[in-house]
C-alpha positions, 0 to 999 in steps of 0.5 A: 779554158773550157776545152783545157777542163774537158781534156783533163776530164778526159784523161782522167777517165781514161786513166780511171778506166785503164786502171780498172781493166788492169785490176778486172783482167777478166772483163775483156774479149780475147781471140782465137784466130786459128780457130775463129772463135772468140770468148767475150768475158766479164766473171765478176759479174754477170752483165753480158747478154748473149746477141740474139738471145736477150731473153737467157738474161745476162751472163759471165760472158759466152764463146762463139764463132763471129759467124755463127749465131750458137754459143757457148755460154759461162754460167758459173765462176770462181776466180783463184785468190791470185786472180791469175785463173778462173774455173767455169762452168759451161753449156751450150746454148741449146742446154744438151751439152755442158763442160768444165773449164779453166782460164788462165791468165799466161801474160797480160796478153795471153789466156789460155782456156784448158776444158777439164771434163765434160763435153767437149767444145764444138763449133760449126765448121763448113758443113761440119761440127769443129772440136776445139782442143782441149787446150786453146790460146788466146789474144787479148784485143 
């Protein structure tokens, strides 16, 4: 009987944390394979610290390369009544380069991150700064 109650309990959470994914579409990782980069998101609140950089405080979630420690970090949020689209604000982690952006939700699966005006988006490449194009899709993991 012990066991019965502790699967229901499972499942209930999982069903109680499947839903709220489901209404939050933009609390979640999604990648760009391409161009290995990867944009871990929260923007309802601010409870992402950006890896090796704790001391920035949390965030709204930040762009980066697995490989690479420099990210882009979201600093600002507003998400469109519908919730299908979010604009950001910006900047890299060094402070010297910021940028407007849209996300927009496309299916359940695909974002696509559309940079609006500002600097534009850089990553380290082998021995050389990658611009990323102004607009880019991603996967939801």
């Amino acid at each position: 009987m012990n066991s019965f109650r502790t699967f229901l309990v499972i499942v209930i959470v999982n069903v109680i944390v499947c839903s709220a994914n489901a209404e939050q579409p933009f609390k979640c990782i999604v990648t760009n394979k391409e161009y290995n980069v990867f944009l871990r998101l929260n923007l309802y609140e601010e409870t992402i610290p950006i890896p090796g950089q704790e001391i920035l405080g949390n965030t709204f979630g930040y762009l980066k390369k697995p490989t690479d420690s420099r990210v882009w970090i979201i600093t600002g949020v507003d998400i469109s009544k519908d919730g299908k689209k979010a604009n950001l604000e910006m900047v890299n982690d060094y402070g010297s380069e910021d940028l407007n952006a849209e996300l927009i939700i496309s299916n359940d699966s695909t974002y696509i991150l559309r940079q609006l005006e500002g600097s534009t988006i850089k990553v380290a490449g082998k021995s050389k700064w990658i611009k990323l194009p102004k607009e880019l899709k991603f996967i939801k993991n």
